[in-house]
N, C-alpha and C positions, 0 to 999 in steps of 0.2 A: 126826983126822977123827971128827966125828961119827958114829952110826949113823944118827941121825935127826935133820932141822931141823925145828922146828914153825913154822909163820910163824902172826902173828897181827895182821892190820888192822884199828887201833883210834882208834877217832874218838868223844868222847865217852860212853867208858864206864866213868867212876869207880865203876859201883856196881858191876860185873859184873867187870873187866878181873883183882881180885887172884883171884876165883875160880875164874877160868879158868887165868891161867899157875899155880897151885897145883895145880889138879885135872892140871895138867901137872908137876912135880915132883914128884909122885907116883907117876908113872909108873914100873912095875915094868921098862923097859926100860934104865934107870938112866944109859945114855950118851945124850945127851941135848942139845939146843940148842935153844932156846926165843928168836924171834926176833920182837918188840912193833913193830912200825911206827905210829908217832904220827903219823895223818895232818890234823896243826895241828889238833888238840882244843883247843876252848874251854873245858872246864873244867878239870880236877886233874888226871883222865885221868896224865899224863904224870909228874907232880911225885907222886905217890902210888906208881908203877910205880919212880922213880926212889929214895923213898925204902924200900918195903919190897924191892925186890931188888938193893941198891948192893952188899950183899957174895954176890951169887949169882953164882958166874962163868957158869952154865949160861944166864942169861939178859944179851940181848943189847939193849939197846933204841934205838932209830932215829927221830930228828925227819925225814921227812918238808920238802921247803924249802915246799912248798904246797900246800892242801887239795885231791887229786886225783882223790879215791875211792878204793872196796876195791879195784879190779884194780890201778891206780899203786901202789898201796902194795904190794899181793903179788907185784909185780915188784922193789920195792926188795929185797924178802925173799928173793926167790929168787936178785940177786945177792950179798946177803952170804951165803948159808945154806953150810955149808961139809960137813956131814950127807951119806953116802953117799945117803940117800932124804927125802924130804922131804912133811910132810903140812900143811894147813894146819885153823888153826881159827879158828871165830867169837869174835870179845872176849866176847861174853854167853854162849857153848854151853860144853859140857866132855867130858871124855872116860872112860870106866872106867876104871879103874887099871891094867890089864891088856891097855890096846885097840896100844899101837904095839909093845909087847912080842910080842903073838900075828902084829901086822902084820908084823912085821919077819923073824920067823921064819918067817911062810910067803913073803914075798919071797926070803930067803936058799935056803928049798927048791927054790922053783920057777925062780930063780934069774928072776923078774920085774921086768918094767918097772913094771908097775902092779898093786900089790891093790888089787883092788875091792870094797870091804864090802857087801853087798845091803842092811844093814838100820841101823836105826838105834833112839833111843829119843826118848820126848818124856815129858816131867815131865808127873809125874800128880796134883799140889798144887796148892793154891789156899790161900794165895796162895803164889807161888814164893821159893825161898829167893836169894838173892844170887847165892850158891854152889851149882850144881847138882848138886856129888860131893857134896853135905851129905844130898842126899836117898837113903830105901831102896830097894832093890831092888825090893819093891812098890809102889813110886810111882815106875814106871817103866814105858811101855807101848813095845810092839815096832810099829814103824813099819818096812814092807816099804817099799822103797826103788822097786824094781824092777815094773815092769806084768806080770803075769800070770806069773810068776815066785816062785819061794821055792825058792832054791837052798840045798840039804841038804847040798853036799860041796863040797870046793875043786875046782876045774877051771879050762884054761882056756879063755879064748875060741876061737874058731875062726882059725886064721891068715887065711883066706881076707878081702880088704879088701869087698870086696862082701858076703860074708854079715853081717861084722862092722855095715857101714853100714844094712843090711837089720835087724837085731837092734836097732842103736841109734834107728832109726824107728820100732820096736815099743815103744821106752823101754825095751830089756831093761837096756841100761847104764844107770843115773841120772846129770844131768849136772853133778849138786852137785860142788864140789871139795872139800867134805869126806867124811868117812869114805874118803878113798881114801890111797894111799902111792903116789908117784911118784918113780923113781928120776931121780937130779939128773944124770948124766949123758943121759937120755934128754932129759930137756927142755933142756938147753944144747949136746947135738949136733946140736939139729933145730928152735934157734934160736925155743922153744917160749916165748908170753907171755902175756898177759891183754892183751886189745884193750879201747881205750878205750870203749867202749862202756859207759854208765849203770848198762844191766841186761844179767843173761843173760852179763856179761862171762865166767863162768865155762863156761858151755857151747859156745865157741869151744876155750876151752884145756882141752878134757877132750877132745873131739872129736879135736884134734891130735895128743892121748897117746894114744888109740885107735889112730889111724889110722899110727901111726909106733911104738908098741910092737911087740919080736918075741913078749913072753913078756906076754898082757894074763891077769890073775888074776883071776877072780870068789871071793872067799870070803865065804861064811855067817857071819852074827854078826851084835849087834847093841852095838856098841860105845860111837858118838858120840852124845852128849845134845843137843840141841837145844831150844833155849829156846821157848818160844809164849806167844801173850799178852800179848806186847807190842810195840811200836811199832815195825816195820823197818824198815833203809834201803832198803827196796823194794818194801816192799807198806804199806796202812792209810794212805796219804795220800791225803785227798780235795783236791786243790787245780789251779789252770792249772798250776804249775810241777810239780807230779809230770806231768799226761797232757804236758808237754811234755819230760819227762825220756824218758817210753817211745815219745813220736814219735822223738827222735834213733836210740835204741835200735834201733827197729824199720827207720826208714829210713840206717842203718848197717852192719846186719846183713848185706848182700846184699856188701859191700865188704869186711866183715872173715872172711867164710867164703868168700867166693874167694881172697881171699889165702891164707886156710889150704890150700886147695883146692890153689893153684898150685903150694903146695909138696910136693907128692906126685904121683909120675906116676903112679896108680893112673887121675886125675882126663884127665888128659891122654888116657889110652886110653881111658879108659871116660864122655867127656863128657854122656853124659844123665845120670850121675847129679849133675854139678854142680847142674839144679836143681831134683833134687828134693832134694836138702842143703837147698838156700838155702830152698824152699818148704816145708819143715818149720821151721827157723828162725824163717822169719817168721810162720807160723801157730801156732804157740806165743807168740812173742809178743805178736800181737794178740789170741790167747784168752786170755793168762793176765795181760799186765798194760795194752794198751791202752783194751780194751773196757771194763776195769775201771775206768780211770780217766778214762775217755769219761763213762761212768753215774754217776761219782763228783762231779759237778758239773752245774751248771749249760749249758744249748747257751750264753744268751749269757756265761758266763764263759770258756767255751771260746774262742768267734769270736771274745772281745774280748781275751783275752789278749795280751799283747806277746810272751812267754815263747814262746808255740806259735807266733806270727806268726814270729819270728825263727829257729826251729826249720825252717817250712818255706821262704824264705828262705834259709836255708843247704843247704839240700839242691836245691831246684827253684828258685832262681835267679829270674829272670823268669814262670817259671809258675808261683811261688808262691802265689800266689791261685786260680788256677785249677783246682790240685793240692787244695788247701785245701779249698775248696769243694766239689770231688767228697768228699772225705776227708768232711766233716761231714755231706752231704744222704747219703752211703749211711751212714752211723753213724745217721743218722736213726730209718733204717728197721729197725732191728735191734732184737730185745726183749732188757731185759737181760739179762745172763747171770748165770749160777750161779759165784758166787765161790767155786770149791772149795780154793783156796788159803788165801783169806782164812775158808772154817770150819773150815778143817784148824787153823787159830791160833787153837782155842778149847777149852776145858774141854767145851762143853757137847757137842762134835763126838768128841772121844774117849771120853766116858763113853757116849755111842751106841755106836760101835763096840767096848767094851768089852760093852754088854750082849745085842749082835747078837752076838756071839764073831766080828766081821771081825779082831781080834786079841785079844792076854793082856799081862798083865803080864807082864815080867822074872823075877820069881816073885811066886809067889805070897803072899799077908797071914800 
């Protein structure tokens, strides 16, 4: 057995893919399984992975039978991962050489379900290199993870499931699935997955390790590299088929956090907080990618769309139209909003906040 399985869902990323499973071979925690999920890439992607790592036994690569997205895929990874803990990472992001090594050893202390990294990093070049472990430690800036928050020492969270739900409304947990380590028994005892859901899939299956962890770790650091400036599978599309990707999303969300829900009797005793779950859920995703992609087009691209037509159709049935239409005459009225996600994925948004000192480099030049 491994100590760790890395999973990594990758779909078109021949430029990025060898720099990331390398910046993972590097890794000073040296026992090791690195787990590529090929979710039917159209380009090399796959034939590139297969020819630089055929004699690596540490990595493991997986075709995918049809293109499902990143949560299908990092459930493929989590049934082969065979890794005491297991972490997952972006085909295009990377990690320090030192990030599952330090991870691993305060799981073992704390004897955790989950470490929780607070912070993270974001490349500070122009233009960026391939390979993000190519860049120095001064081109590197410290990204707090965490809302109002800068934790200075390992702790952990509070057992209590109401305070913990209370803290994760505040955003004190972040609900990326990277930079965290999750022990692989925890998530295969408590039947733990990525809901199909478009977007957000990941904040469903962080929630569930929250809420069903005995031992949840917060530790300081900032480990995981995260790429920006360029083109996501979830954010920077202006098009009908993106706002009709974050319609399923957003009218999904309410079906796949009660199910999470049901599975914990916390929910069952204490039912008002079912929704206020779901009512954060869902206002997180209409602030952060519907509204987005509302203002990202055109009204009549929107209403003409087949994409969103079909979208609300599958959910409202017969009052499709009528769902619809409220949906676009209040989006109407609304002024756009401040895409702080989409200036967060810019050069020109960090070197603000580098000269504000809202953070620092990694080290300094």
């Amino acid at each position: 057995m491994a100590k760790v399985s890395v999973v990594i869902p990758m779909y078109n990323a021949k430029r990025f893919i060898t720099g990331c499973v390398d910046s993972l071979l590097e890794q000073t925690i040296g026992d090791l399984e690195i787990i590529v999920i090929n979710d039917c890439s159209t380009d090399e992607s796959m034939e590139i992975c297969s020819e630089r790592y055929k004699d690596e036994k540490r990595v493991v690569l997986i075709d995918q039978p049809k293109n499902m997205g990143p949560g299908e895929a990092r459930n493929a990874g989590l049934k082969a991962a065979t890794g005491e803990y297991i972490a997952f990472v972006d085909a295009d992001d990377g990690l320090l050489n030192d990030a599952l090594l330090k991870m691993y050893e305060v799981a073992k202390e704390r004897d955790a379900d989950v470490v929780h990294v607070g912070g993270a990093l974001i490349p500070y070049a122009n233009p960026l290199p391939d390979n993000l472990n190519t860049l120095k430690k001064s081109e590197l800036v410290k990204l707090f993870l965490d809302s109002g928050t800068r934790y200075e020492e390992i702790h952990n969270v509070p057992e209590s499931i109401s305070e913990r739900i209370d803290n994760w409304l505040k955003h004190y947990y972040h609900w990326n699935v990277w930079a965290k380590l999750f022990r692989t028994s925890l998530i295969r005892d408590n039947n733990i997955e990525f809901s199909y859901l478009p977007l957000s899939e990941d904040q469903n299956f962080c929630f569930r390790c929250l809420m069903h962890a005995k031992n949840y770790v917060i530790m300081p650091g900032n480990y995981y590299i995260y790429r920006i400036a360029e083109a996501s599978i979830s954010r920077g599309q202006k098009s009908p088929a993106f706002l009709a990707k974050t319609l399923k999303a957003l009218f999904g969300v309410s079906e796949v956090m009660q199910k999470a829900m049901d599975a914990h009797p916390f929910f069952t005793e204490h039912p008002e907080y079912v929704q206020i779950v779901t009512g954060y859920c869902l206002s997180c995703l209409e602030d952060s990618y519907v509204r987005q992609a509302y203002c990202g087009i055109s009204k009549e691209e929107a209403r003409n769309s087949e994409a969103v037509k079909d979208v609300f159709v599958k959910f409202f049935g017969a009052n499709a139209r009528y769902v619809s239409d409220m949906f676009f005459n209040y989006h109407d009225t609304l002024p756009k909003p401040d895409d702080l996600l989409d200036r967060m994925n810019s050069m020109e948004f960090w070197t603000e906040a580098l000269k504000s000192g809202l953070t620092t480099l990694l080290e300094e030049p």
